[in-house]
mmCIF file as Biopython writes it, N, C-alpha, C and O atoms, coordinates in Angstrom:
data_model
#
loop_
_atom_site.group_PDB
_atom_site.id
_atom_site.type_symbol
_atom_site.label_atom_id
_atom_site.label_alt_id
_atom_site.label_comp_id
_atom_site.label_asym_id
_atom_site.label_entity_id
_atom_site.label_seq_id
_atom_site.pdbx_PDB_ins_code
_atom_site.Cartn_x
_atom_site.Cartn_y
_atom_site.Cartn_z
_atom_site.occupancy
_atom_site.B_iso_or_equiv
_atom_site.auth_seq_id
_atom_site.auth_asym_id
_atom_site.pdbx_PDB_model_num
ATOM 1   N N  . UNK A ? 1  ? 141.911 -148.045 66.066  1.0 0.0 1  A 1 
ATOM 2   C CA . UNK A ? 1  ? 140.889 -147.094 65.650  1.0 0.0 1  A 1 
ATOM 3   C C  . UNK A ? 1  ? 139.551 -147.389 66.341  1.0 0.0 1  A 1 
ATOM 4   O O  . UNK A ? 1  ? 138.963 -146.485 66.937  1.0 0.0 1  A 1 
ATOM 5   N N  . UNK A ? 2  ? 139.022 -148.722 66.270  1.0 0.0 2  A 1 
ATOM 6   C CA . UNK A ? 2  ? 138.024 -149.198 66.998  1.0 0.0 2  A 1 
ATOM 7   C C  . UNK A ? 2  ? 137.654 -148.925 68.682  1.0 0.0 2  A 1 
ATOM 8   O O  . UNK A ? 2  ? 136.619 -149.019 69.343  1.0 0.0 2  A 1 
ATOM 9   N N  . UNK A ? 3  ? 139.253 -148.489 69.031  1.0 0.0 3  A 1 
ATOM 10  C CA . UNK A ? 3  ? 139.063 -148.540 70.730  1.0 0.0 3  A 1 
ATOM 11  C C  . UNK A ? 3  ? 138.913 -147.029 71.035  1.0 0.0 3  A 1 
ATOM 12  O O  . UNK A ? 3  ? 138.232 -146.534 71.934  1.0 0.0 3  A 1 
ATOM 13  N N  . UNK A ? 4  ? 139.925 -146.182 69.824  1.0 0.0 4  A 1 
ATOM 14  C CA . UNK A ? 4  ? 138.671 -144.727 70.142  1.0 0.0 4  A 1 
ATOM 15  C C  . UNK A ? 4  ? 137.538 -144.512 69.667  1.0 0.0 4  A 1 
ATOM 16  O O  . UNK A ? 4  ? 136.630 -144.113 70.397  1.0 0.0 4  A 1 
ATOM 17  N N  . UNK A ? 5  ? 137.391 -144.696 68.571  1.0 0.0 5  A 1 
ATOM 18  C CA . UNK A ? 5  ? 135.652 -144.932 68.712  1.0 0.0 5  A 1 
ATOM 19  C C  . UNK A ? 5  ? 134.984 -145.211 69.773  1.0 0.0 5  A 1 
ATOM 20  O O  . UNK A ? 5  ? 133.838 -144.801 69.961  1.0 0.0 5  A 1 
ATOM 21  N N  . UNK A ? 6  ? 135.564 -145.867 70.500  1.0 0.0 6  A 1 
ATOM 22  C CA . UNK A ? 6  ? 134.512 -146.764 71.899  1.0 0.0 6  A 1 
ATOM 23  C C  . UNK A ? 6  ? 134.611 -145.868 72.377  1.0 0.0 6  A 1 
ATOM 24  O O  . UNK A ? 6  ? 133.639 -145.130 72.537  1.0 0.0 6  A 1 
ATOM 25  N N  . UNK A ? 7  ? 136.329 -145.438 72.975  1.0 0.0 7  A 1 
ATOM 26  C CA . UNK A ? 7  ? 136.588 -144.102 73.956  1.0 0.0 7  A 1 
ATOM 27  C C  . UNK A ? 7  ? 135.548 -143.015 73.611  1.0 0.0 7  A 1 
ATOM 28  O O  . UNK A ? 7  ? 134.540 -142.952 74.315  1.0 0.0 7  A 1 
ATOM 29  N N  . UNK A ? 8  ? 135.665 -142.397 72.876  1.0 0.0 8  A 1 
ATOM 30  C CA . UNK A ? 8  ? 134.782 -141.593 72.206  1.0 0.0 8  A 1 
ATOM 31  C C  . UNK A ? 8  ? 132.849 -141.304 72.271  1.0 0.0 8  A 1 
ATOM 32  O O  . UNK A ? 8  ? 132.211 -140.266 72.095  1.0 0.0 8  A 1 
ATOM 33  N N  . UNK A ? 9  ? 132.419 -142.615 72.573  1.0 0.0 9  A 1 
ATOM 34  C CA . UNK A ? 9  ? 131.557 -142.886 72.299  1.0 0.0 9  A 1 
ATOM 35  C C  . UNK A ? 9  ? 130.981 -143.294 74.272  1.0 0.0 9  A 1 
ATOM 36  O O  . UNK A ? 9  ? 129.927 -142.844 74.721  1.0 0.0 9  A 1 
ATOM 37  N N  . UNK A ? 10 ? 131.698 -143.952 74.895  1.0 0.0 10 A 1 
ATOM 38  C CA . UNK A ? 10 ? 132.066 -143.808 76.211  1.0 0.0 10 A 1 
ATOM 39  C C  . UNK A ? 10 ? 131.516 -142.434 76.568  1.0 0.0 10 A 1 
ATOM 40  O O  . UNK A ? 10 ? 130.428 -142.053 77.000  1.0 0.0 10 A 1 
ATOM 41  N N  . UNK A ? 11 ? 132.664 -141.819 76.231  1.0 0.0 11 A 1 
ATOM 42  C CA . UNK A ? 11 ? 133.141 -140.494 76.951  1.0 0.0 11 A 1 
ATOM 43  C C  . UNK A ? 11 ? 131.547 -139.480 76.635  1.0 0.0 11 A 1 
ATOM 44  O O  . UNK A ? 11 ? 131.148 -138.677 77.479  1.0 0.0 11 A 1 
ATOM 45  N N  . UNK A ? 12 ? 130.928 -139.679 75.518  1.0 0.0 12 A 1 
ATOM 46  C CA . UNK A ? 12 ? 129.592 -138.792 75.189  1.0 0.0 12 A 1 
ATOM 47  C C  . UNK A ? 12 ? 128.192 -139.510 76.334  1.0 0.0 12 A 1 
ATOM 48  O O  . UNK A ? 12 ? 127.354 -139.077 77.125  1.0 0.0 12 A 1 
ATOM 49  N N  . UNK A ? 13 ? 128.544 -140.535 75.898  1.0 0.0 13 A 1 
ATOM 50  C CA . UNK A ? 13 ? 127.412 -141.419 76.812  1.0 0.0 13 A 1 
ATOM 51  C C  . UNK A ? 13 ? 128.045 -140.981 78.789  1.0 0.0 13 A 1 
ATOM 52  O O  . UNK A ? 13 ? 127.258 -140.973 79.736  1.0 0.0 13 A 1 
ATOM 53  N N  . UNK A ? 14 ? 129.126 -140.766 78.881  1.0 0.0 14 A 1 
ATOM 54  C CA . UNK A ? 14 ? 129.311 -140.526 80.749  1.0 0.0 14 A 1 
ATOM 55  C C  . UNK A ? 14 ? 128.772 -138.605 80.545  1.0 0.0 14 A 1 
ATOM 56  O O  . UNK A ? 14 ? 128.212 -138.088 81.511  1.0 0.0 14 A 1 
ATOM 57  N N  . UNK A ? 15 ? 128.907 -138.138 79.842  1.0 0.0 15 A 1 
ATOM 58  C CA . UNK A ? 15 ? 128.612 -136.633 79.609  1.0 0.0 15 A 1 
ATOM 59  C C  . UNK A ? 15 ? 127.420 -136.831 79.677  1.0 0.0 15 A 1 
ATOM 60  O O  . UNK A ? 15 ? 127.071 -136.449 80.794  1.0 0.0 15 A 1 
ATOM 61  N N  . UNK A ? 16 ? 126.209 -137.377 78.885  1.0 0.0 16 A 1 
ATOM 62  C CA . UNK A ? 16 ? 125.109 -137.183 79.395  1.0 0.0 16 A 1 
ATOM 63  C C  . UNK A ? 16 ? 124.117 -137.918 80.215  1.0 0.0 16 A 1 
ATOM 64  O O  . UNK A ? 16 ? 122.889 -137.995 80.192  1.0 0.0 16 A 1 
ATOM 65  N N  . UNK A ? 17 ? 125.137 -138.481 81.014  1.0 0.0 17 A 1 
ATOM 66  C CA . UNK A ? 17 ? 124.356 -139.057 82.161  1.0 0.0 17 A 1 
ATOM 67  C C  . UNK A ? 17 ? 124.338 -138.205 83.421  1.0 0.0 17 A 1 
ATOM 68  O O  . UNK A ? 17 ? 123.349 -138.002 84.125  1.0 0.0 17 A 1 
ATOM 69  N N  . UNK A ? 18 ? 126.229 -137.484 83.707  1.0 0.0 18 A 1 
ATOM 70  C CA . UNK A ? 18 ? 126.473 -136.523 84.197  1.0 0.0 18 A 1 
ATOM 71  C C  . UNK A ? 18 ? 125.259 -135.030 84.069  1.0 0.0 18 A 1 
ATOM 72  O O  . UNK A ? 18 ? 124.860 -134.424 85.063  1.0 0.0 18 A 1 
ATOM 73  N N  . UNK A ? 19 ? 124.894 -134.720 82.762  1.0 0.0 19 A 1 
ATOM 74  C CA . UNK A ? 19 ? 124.243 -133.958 82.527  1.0 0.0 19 A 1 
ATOM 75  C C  . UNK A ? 19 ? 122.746 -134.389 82.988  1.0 0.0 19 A 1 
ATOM 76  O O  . UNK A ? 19 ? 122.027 -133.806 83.800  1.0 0.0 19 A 1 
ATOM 77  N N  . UNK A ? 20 ? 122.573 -135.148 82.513  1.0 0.0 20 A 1 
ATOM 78  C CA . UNK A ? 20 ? 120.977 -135.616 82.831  1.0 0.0 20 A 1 
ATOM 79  C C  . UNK A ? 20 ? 120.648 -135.314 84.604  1.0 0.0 20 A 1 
ATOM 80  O O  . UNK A ? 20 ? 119.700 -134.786 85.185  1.0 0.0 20 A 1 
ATOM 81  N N  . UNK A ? 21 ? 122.025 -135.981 85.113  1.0 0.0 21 A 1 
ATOM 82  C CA . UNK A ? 21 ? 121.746 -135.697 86.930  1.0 0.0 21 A 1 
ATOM 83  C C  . UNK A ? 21 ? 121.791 -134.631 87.427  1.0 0.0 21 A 1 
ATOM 84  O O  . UNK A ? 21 ? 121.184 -134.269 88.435  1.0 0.0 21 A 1 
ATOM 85  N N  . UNK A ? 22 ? 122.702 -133.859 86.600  1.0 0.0 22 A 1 
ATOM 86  C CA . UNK A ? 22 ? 122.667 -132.275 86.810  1.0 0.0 22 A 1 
ATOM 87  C C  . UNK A ? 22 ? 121.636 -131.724 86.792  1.0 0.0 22 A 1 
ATOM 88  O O  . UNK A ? 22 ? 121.216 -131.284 87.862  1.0 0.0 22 A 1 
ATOM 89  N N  . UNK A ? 23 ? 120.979 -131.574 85.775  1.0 0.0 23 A 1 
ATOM 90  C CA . UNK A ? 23 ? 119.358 -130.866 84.988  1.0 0.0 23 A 1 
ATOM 91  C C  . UNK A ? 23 ? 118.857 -131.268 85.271  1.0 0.0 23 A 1 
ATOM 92  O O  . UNK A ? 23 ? 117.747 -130.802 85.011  1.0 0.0 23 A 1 
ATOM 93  N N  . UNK A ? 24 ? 118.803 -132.568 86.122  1.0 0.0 24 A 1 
ATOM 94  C CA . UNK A ? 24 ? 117.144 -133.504 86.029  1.0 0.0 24 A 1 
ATOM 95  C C  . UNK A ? 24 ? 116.830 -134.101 88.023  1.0 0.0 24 A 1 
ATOM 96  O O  . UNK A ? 24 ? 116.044 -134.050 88.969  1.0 0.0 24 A 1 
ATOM 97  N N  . UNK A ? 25 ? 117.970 -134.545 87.614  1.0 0.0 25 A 1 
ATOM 98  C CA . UNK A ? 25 ? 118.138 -135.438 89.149  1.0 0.0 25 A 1 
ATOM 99  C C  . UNK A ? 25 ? 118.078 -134.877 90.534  1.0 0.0 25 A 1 
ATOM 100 O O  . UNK A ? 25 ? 117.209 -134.907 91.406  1.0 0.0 25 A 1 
ATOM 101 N N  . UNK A ? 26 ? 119.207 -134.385 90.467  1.0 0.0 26 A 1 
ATOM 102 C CA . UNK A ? 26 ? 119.918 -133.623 91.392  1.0 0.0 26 A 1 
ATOM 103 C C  . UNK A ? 26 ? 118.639 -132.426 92.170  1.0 0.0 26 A 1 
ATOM 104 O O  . UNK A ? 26 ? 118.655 -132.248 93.388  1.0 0.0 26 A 1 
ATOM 105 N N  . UNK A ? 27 ? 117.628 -131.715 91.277  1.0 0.0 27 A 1 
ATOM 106 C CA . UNK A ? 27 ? 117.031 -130.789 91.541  1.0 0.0 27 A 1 
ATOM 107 C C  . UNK A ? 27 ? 115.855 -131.156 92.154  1.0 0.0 27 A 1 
ATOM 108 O O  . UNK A ? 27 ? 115.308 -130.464 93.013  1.0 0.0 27 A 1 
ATOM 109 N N  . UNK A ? 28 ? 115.359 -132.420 91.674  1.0 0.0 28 A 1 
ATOM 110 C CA . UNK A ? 28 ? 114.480 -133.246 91.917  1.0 0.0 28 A 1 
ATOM 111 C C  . UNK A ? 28 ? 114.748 -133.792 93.556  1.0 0.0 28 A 1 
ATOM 112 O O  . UNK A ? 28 ? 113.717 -134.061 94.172  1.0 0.0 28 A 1 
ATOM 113 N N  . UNK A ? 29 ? 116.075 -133.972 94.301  1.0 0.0 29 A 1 
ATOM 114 C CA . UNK A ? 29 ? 116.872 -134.610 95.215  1.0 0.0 29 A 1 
ATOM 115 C C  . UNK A ? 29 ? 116.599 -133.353 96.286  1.0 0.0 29 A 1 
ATOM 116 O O  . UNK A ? 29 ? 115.998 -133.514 97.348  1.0 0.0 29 A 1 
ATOM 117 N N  . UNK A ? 30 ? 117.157 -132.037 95.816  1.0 0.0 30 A 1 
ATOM 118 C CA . UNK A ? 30 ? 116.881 -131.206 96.654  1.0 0.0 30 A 1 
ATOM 119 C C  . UNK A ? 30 ? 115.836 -130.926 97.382  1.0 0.0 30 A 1 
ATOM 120 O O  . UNK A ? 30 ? 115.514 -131.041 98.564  1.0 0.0 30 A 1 
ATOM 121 N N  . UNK A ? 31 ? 115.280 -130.448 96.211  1.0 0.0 31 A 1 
ATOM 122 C CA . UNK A ? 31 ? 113.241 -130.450 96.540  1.0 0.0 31 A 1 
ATOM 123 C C  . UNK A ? 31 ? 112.927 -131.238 97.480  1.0 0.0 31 A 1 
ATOM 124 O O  . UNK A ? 31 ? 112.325 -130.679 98.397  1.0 0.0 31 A 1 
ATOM 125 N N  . UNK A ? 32 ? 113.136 -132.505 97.622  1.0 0.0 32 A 1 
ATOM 126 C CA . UNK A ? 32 ? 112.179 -133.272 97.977  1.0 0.0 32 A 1 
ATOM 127 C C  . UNK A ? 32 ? 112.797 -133.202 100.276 1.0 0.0 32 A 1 
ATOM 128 O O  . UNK A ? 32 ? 113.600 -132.556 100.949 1.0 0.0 32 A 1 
ATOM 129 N N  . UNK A ? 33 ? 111.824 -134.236 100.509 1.0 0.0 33 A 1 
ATOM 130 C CA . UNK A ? 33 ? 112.442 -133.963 101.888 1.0 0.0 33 A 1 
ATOM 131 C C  . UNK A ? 33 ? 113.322 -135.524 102.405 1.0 0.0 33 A 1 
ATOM 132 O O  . UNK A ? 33 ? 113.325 -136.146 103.467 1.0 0.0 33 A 1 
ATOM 133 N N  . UNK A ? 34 ? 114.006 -135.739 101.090 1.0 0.0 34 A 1 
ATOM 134 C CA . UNK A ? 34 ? 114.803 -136.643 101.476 1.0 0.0 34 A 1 
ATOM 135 C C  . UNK A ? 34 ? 116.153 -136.537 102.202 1.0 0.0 34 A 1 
ATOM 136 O O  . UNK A ? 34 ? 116.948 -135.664 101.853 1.0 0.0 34 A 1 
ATOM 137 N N  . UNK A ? 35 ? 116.442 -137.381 103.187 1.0 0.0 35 A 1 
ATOM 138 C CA . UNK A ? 35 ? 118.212 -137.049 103.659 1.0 0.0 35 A 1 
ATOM 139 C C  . UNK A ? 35 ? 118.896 -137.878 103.242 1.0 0.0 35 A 1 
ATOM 140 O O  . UNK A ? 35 ? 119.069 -139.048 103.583 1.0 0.0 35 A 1 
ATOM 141 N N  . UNK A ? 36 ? 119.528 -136.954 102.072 1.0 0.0 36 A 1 
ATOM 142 C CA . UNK A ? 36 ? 120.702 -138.007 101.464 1.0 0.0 36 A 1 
ATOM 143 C C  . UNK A ? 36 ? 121.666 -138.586 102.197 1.0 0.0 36 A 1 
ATOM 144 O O  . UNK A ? 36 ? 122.213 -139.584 101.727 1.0 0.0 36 A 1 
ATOM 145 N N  . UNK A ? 37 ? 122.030 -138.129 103.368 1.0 0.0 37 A 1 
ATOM 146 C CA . UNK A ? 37 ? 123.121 -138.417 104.107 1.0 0.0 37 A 1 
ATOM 147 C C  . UNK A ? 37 ? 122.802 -139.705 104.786 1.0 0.0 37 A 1 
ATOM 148 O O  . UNK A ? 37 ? 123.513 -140.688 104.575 1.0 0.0 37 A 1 
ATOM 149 N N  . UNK A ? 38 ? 121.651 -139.770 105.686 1.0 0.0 38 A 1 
ATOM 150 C CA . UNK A ? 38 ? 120.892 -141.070 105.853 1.0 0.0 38 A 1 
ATOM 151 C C  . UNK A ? 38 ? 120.457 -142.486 105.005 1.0 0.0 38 A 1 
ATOM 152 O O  . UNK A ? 38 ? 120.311 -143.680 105.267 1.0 0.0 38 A 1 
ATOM 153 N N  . UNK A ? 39 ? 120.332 -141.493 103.697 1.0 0.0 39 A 1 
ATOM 154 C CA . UNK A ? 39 ? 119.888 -142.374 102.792 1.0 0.0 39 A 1 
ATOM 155 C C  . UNK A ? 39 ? 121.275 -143.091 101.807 1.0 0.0 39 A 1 
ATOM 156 O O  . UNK A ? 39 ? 121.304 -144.153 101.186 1.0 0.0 39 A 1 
ATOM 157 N N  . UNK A ? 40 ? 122.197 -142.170 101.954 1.0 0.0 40 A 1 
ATOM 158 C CA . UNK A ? 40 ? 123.365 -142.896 101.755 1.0 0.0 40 A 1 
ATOM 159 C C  . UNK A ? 40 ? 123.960 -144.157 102.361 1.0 0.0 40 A 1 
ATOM 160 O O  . UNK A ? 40 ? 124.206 -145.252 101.855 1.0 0.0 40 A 1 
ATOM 161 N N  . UNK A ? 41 ? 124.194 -143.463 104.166 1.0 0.0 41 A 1 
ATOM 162 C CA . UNK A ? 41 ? 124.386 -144.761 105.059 1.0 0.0 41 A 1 
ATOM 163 C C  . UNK A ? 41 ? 123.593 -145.795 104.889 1.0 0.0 41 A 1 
ATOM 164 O O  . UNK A ? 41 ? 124.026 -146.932 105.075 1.0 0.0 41 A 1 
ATOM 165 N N  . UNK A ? 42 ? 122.149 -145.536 104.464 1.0 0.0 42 A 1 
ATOM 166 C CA . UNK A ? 42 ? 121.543 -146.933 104.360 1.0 0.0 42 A 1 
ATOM 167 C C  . UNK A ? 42 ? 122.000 -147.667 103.132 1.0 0.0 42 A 1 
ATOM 168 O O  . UNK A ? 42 ? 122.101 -148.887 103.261 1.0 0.0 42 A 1 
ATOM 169 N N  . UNK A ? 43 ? 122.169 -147.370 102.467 1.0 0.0 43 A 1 
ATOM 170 C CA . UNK A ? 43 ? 122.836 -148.060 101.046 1.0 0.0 43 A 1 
ATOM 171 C C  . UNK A ? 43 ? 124.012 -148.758 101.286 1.0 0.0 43 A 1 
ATOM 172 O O  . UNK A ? 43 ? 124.403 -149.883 100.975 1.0 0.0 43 A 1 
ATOM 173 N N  . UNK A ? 44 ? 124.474 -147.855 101.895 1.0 0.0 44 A 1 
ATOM 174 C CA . UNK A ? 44 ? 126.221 -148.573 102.280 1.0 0.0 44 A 1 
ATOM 175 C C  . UNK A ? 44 ? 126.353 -149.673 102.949 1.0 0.0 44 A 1 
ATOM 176 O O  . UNK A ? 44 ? 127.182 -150.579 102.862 1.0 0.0 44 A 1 
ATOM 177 N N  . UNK A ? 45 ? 125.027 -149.434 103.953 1.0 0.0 45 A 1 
ATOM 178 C CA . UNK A ? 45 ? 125.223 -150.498 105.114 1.0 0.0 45 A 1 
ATOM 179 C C  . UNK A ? 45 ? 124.543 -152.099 104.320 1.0 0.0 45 A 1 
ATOM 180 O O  . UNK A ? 45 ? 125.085 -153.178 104.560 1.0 0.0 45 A 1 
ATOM 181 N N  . UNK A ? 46 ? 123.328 -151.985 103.396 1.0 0.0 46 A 1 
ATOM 182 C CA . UNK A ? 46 ? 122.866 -152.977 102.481 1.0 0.0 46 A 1 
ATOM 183 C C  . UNK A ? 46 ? 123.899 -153.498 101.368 1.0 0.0 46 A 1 
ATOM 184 O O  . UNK A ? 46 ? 124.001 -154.702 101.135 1.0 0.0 46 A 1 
ATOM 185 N N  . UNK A ? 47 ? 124.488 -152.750 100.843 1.0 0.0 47 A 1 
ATOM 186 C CA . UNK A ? 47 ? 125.195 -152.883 99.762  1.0 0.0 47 A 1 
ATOM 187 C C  . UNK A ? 47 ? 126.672 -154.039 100.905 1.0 0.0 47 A 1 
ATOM 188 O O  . UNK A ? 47 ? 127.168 -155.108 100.549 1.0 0.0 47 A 1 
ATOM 189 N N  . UNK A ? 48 ? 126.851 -153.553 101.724 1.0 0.0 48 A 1 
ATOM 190 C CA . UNK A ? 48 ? 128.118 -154.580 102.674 1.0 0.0 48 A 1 
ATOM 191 C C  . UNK A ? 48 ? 127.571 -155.462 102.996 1.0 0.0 48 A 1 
ATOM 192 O O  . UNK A ? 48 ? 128.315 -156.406 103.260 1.0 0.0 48 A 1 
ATOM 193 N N  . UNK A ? 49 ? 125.654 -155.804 103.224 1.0 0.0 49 A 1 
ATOM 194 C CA . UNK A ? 49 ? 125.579 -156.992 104.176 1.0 0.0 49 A 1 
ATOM 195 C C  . UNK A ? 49 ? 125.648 -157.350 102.748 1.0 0.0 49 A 1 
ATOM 196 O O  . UNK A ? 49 ? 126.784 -157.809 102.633 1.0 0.0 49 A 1 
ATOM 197 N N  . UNK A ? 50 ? 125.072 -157.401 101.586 1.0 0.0 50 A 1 
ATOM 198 C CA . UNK A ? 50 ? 125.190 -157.907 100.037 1.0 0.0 50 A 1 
ATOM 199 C C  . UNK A ? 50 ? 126.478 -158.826 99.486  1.0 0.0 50 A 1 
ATOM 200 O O  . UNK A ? 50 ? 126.464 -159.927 98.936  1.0 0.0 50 A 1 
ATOM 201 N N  . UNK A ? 51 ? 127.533 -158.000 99.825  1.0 0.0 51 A 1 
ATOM 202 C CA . UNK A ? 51 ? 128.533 -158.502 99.541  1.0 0.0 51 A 1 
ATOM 203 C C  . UNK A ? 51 ? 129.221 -159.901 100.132 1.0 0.0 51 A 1 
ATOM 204 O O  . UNK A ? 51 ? 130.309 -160.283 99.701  1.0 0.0 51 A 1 
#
């Protein structure tokens, strides 16, 4: 019973994070004059020397 509860409780908390990036994030991302695509590769490439 305890582990759906969690599931449950999980599953509301990934919904409004999803939501939050939707409504909030995401629009904010567009707008701006950032290149995600660039700004991705740079992550990727930090996040590997990291590892």
């Amino acid at each position: 019973m305890q582990q759906t509860i969690a599931v449950m409780v999980l599953a509301e908390q990934i919904e409004h994070h999803v939501k939050e990036e939707d409504d909030e994030m995401f629009p904010k991302v567009q707008k701006s004059k950032l290149n995600i695509v660039t700004l991705g590769k740079e992550i990727a490439q930090r996040k590997s020397s990291l590892l």
